[in-house]
Every structure is written in C-alpha cells, then in structure tokens.
MIDOBA-280084 format. One record per atom (N, C-alpha, C, CB): residue in one letter; x, y, z. Coordinates in steps of 0.001 Angstrom, whole numbers, plus 500000, padded with zeros to 6 digits. Last residue first. Glycine has a CB too. Layout:
REM residues N
AXYZ/...
//
This chain:
REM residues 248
X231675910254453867/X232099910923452162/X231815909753451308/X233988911442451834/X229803909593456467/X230634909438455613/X230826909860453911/X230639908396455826/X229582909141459958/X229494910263458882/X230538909760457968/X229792911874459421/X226856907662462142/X228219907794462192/X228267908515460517/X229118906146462557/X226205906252465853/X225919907462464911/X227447907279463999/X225675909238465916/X226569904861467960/X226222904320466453/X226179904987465336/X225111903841466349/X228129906566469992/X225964906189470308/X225521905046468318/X224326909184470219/X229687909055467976/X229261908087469163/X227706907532469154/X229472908916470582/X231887909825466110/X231350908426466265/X230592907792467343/X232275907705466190/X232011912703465606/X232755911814466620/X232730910205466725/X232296912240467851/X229570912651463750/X230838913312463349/X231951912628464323/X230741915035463528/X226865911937465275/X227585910923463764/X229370911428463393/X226364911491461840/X226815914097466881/X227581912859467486/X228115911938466424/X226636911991468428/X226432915935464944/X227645915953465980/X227706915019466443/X227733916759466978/X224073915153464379/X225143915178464201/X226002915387464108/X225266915109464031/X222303915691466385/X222336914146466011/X224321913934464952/X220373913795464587/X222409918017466670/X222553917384467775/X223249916196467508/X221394917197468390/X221020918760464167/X222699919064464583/X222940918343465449/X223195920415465100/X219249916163462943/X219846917594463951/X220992917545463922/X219561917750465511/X217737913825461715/X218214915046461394/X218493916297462120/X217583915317460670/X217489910838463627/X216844912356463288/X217983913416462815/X216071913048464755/X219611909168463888/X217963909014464250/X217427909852464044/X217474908784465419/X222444908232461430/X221411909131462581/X219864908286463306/X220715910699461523/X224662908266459723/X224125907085460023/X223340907878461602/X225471905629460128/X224987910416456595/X225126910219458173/X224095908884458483/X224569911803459129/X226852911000453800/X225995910034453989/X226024910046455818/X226522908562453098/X227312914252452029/X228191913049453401/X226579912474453523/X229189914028455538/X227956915330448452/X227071914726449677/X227858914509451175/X226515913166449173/X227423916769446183/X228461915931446626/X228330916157447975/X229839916183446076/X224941917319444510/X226308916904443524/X227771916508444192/X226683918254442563/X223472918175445640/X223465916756446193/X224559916485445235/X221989915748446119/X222684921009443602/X222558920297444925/X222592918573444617/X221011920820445703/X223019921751440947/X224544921406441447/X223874920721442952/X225875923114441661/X220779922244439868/X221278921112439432/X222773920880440323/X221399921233437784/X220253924691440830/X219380923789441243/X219954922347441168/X218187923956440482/X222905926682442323/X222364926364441431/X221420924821441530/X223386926496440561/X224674926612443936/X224206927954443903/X223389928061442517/X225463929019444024/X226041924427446792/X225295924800445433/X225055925914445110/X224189924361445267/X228403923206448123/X228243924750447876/X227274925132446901/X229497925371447428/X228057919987448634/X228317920576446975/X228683922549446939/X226372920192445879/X230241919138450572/X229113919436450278/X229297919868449061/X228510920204451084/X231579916950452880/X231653917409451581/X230677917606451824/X232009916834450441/X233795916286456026/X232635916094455284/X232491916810453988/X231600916410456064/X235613914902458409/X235767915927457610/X234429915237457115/X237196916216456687/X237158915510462009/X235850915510460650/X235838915858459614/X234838916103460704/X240872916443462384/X239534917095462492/X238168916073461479/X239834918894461785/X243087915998462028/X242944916589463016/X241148916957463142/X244001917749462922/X243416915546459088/X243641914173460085/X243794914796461502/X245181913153459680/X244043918011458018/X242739917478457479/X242504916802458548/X242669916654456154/X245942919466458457/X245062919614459722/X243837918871459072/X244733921337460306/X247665918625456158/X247527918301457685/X246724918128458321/X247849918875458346/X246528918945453317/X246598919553454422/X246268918542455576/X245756920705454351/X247564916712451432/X247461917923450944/X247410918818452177/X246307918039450019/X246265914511452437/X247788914307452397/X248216915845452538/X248402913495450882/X243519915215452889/X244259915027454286/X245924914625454218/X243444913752455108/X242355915253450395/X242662916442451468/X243895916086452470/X241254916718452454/X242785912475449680/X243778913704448798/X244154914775450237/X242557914848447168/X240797911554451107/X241873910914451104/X243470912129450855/X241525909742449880/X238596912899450578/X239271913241452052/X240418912394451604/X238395912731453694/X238774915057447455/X238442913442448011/X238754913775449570/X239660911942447254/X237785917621445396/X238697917172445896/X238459915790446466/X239091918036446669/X236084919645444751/X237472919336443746/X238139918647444221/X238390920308443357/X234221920023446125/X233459918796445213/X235158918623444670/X231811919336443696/X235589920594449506/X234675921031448256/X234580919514447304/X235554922538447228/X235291920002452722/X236068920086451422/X234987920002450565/X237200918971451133/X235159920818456086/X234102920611454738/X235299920760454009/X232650921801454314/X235469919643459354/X236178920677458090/X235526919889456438/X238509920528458198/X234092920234462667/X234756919322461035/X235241920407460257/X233426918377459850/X233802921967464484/X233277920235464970/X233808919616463756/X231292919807465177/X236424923910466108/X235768923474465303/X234847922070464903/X236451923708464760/X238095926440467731/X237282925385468206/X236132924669467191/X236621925972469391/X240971927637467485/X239619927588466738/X238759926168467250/X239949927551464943/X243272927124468895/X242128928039469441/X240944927941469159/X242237929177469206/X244763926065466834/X244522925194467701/X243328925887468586/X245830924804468420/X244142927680463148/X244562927499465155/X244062927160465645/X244728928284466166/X244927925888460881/X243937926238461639/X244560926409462638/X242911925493461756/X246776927899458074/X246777926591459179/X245539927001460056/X248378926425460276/X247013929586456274/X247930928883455889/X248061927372457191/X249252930025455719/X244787931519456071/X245700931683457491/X247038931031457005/X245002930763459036/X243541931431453790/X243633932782454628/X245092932466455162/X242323933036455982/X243314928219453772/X243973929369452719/X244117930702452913/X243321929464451600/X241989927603456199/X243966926998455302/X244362927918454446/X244092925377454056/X239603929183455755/X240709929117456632/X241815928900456497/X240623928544457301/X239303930276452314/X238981929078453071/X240267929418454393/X239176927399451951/X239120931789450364/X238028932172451432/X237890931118452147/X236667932592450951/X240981930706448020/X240129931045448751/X239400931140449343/X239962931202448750/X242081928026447821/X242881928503448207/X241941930035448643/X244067928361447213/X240355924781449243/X240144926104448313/X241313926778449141/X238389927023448321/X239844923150450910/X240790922577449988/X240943923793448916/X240232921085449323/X237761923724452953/X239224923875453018/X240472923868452330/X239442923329453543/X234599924383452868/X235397924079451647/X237353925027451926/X234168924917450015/X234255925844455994/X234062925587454370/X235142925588453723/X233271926535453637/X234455924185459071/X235101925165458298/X234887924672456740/X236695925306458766/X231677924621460327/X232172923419459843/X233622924661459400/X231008922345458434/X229959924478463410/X230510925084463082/X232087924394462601/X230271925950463933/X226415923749465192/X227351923226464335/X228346923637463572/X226906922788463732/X224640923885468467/X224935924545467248/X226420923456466890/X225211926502467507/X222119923657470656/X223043922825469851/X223438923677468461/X222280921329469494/X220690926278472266/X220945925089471326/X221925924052470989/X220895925462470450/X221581928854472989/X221035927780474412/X221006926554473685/X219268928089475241/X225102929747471813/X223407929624471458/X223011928424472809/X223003928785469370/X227748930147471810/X226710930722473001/X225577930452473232/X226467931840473011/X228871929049470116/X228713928497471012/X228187928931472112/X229489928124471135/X228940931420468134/X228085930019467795/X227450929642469203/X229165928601467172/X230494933110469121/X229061933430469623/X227928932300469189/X228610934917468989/X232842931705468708/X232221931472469967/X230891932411470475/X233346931625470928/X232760931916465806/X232677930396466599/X232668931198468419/X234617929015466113/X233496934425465727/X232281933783464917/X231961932510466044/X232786933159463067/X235520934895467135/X234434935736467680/X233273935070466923/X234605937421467409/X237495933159465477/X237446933464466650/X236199933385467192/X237942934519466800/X237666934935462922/X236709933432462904/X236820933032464486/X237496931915461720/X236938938065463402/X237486936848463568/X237154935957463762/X238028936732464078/X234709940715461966/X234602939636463199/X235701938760462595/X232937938744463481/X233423942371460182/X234674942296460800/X235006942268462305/X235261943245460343/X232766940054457182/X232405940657458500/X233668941188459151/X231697939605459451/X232639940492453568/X233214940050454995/X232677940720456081/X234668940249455133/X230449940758451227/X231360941386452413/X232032940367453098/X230560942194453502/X227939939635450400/X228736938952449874/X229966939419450623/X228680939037448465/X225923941111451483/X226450939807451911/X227284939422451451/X225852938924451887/X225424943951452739/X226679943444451465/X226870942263451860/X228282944225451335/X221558945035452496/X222956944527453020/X224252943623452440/X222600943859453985/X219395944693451585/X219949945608451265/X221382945344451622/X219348946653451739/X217331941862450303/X218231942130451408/X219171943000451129/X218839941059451878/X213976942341449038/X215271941956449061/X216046942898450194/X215854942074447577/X210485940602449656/X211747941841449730/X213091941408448903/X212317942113451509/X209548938408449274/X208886939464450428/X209812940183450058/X208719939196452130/X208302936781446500/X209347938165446336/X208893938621447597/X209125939430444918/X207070933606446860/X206870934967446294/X208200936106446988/X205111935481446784/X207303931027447011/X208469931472445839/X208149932780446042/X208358930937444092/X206088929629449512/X205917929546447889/X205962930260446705/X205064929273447677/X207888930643451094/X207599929436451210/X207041928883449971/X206828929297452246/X209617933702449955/X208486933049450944/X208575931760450368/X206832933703450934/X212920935627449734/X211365934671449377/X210715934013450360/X211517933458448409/X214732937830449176/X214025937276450257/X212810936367449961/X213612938339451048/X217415937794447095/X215835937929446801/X215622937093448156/X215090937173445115/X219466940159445770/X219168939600447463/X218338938744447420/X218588940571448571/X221093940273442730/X220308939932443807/X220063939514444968/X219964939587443650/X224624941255442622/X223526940291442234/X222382940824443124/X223899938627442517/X226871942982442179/X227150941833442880/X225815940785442911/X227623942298444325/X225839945228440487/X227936944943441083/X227411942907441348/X228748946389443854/X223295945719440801/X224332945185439067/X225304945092439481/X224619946164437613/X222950945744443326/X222237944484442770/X223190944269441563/X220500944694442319/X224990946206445839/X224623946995444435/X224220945627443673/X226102948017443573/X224341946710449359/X224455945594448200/X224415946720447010/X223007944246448136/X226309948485451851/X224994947987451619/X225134947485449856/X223728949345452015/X228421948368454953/X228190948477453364/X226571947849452591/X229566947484452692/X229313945312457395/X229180946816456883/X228793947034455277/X230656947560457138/X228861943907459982/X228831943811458489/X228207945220457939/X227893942462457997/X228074943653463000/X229613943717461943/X229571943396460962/X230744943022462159/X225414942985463167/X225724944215463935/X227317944740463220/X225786943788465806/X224910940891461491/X224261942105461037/X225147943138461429/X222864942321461584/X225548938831463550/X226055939285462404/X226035940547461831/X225663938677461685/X223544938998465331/X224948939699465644/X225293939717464465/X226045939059466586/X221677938543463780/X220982939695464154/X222878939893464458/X219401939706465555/X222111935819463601/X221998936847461982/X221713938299463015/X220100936309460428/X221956934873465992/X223372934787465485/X223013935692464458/X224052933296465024/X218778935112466096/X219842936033467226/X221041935556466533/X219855935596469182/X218376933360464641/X218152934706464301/X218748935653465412/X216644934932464097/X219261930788465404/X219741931224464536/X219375932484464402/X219609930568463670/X218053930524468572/X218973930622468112/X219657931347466967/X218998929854468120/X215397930186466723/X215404931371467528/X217115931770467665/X214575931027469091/X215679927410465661/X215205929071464936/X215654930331465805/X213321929284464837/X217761925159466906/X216784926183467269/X216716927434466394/X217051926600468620/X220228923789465695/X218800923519465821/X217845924611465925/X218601922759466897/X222645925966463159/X221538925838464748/X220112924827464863/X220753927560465043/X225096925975461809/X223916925680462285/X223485925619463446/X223662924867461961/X227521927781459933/X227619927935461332/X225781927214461131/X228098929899462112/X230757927634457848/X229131927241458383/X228487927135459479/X228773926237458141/X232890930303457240/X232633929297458326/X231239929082457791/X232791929804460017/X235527931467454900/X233765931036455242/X233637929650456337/X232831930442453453/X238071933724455758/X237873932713455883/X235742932248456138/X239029932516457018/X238319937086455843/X237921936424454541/X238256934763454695/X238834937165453203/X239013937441457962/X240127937151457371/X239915936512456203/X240897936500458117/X236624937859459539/X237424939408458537/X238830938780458032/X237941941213459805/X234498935302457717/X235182935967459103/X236070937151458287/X236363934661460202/X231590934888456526/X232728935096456274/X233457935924457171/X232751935468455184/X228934932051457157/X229344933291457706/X231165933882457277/X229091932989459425/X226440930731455898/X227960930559455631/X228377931971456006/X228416930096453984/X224510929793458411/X224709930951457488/X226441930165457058/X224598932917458457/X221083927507458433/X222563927931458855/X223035929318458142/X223666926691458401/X218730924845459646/X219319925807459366/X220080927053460024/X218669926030458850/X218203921972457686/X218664922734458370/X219295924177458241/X219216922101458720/X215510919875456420/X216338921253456182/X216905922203457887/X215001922425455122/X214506916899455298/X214643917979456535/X215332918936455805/X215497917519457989/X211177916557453615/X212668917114453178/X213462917374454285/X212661918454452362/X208449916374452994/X209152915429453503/X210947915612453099/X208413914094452947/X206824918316451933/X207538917529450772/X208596916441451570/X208473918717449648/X206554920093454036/X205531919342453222/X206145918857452279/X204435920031452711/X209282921208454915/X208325920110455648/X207451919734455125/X207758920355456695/X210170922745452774/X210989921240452951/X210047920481454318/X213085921544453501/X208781925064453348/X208712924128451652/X208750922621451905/X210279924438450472/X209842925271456051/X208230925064455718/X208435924547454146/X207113926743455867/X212347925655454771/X212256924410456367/X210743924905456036/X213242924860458576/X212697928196453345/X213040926396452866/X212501925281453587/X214592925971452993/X211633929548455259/X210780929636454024/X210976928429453489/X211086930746453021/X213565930261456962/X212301929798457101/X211715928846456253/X211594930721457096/X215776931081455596/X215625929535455818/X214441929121456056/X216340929012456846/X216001933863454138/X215248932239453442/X215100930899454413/X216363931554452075/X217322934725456450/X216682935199455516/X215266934153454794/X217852935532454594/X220055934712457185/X219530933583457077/X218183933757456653/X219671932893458184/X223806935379455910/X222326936065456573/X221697934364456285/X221283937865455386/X226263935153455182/X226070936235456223/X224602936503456445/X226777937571455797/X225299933720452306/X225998934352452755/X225867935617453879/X226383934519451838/X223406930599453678/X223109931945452630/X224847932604453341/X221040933291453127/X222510927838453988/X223430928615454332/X224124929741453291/X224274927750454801/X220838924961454735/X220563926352454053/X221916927214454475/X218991927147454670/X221582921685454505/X222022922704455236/X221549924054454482/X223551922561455432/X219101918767453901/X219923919597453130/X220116920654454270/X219258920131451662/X218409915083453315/X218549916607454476/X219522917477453966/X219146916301456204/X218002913628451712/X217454913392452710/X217610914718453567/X217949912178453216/X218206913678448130/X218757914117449296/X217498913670450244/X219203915768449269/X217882912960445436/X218274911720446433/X218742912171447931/X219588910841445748/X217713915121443253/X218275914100443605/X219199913454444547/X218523913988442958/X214921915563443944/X214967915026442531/X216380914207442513/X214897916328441317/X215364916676446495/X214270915470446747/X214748914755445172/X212179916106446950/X216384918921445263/X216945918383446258/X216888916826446477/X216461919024447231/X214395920044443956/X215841919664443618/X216694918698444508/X216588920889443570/X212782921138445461/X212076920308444863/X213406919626443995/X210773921026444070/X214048922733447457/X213794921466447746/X213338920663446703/X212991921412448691/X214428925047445481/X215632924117445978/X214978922898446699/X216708924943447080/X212242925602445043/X213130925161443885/X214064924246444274/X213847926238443250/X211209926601446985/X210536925399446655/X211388924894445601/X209053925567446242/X212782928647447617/X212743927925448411/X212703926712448051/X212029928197449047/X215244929453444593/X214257929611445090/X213607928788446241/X213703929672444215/X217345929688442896/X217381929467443869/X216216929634444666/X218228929928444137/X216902930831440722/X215988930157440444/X216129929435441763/X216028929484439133/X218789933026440790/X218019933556440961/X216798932134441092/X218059934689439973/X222256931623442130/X220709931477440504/X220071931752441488/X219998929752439351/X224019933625443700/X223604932330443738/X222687932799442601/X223016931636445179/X225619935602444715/X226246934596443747/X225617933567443345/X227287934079444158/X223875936588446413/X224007937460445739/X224774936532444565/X224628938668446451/X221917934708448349/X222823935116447849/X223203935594446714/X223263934600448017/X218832934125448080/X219417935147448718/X220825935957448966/X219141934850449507/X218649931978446432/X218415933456445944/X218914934515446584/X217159933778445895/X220668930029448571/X219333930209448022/X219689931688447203/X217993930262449341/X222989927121449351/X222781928474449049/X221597928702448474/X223717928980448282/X224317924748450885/X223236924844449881/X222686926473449891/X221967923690450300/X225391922105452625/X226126923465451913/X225278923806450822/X227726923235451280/X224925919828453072/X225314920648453891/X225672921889453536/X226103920192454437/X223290917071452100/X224238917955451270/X224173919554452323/X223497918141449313/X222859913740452897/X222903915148453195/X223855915769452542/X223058915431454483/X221292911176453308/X222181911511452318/X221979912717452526/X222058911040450979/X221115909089456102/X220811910042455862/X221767910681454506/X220784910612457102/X219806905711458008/X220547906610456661/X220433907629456005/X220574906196455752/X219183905558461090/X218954905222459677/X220004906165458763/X217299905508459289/X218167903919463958/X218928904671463273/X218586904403462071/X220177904572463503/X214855904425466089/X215836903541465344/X216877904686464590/X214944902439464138/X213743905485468908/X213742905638467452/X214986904984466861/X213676907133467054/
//
C-alpha cells in the first residue's frame, strides 16, 4: 500500500464530556470533521471512552478514520492522550480507569455525560466524575498504556498550558515518563514551544485543536505522511521511519 497524506486532528472531545457542546454528537462530529478537511480524527473523552464506538461506525460510512482514545487526567492533574488500535484494548484501559476514579457527576455543577449511539440517540449518560482526576500517576497511566497486546499511543496534552498540562503540574517531564510526543495547543507554534520549554526538543511534537465544539475540530491539525491510519502507522510517522513522517 502506498503512502499518503493524512490531515489529522488528534484531540477531539464528544458529548460525553462534561465540558464539551452537547451538539458533540457522534455524527456531528464527523460530519464536522469531513466539512473541514480532516482525514482522521483522535476521540478522546475525559477519563472514559464511551462514544468512541459510536464515532468509528458514524466515521466508517462517511469515509472518516477515527481513532480511538481517552484524555486521561493523572492525580497530578496532568492530561495524557492515551490510543489504542485495538477496541478491546481500549475498554480494558477505561475499565482500569474506572477502577481509580472516584465521585459521581452533578449534571448542573459540571455538565452532561451524554452516551450516544452511532446515530445520535441518548443510550444513557455517564454517572461518573469525568471531569475528576484519577488517582493514578502519569507513571501508572503510561504503563498500563503499554501493557495493551496492541499498539498503543501516549501524547502528553496540550504542554504549552499552564494547566492540567505535565510542564505545568510538574514544572518538567521525567525522564521516567515514557512518552511517544508532546501535543501543544492551538495558542502556540512548535517553534515558540520548544524555546519556551525545553523538553519541547526532547520529544515529537504535534497539535490538536482539543475541540469541544463542532466548529473548533481541525482548527489545528498535524499533517502525517502514512499508509493507513493507526497508531501503529503513527508512531513510526512520529520517529521518522519507513517514509512515514509528522507535521505541524
């Protein structure tokens, strides 16, 4: 299979987050997505994965890939992205999650859960405090990543934030943290990042928009040079190997 050009927005939140537009909806978000100019979008709800199904069937009849992930918040209030090729994979990582996340949601404190199906309908909502922290160390996050029989992907979010971002918890990444890139937000450039923090020029870096809204997806992208949309695939575009290759 040949290589090709992939415009991906890696950071894409649904209904299911409690901070996110309710209009977040499966088909909403792909049909947004596709409107503008994405090729593959990351699902990554807070601390749960809930919706991804539902996006990855929307996003297979509309010719969309969709991967899928959690923006998982470690107990140092640092957000990791954590993907998995494999479904199965990913629901055994939401199931550990689950097991350290405490407290249950107040819809008027903190928003809606909304669990949706493939074509928008209401299966439930998610009782649980996603919006919480876990109390797991970004540590223990990343290496039950790396347990999966899959290929899994674990970005550190939006670094250039003084919250809920590793640099900004910790004030540095530890060398311990075993990470494949580091995401910066839309406020920023890799050029800037990497004067601004060090550990930028230690690591991949890539952008996503964090959408939480229909119009904010693809509002800030990484372009991958792939053969298929996987984690697999990219992780290698992230190192540079085999032709593969990732750019802001």
């Amino acid at each position: 299979m040949a290589l090709r050009r992939f415009k991906a927005d890696l950071h894409v939140h649904t209904c299911l987050s409690p901070c996110s537009c309710l209009d977040m909806s499966p088909r909403e978000v792909v049909s947004a997505a596709l409107q503008n100019g994405m090729d593959l979008i990351g699902v990554c709800d807070h601390n749960s994965a809930e919706n991804v199904l539902a996006v990855k069937k929307a996003g297979s009849r509309n010719g969309l890939i969709v991967l899928g992930g959690m923006e998982v918040t470690s107990s140092e209030e640092a957000h990791l992205l954590v993907f998995f090729d494999d479904d199965d994979d990913l629901l055994e990582f939401q199931k550990f999650i689950y097991q350290h996340l405490a407290g249950k949601n107040d819809g008027h404190s903190f928003g809606l859960q909304v669990i949706a199906d493939d074509e928008d309908g209401v299966s439930g909502f998610c009782d649980r405090l996603l919006i919480g922290a876990t109390s797991l160390p970004a540590e223990a996050i990343v290496a039950q990543a790396r347990a999966a029989k899959g290929a899994s992907l674990v970005v550190a979010a939006h670094v250039d934030r003084e919250a809920f971002s590793i640099i900004g918890q910790l004030g540095f990444i530890p060398e311990s943290l075993v990470l494949d890139a580091l995401e910066i937000s839309a406020n920023t450039d890799v050029a800037d990042a990497k004067k601004r923090f060090p550990d930028c020029a230690n690591y991949p870096v890539l952008t996503g928009s964090d959408a939480h809204t229909p119009g904010d997806i693809g509002r800030r992208y990484t372009c991958f040079t792939l053969e298929d949309g996987t984690v697999a695939e990219i992780k290698k575009a992230l190192t540079g190997r085999d032709g593969r290759k990732a750019e802001c």
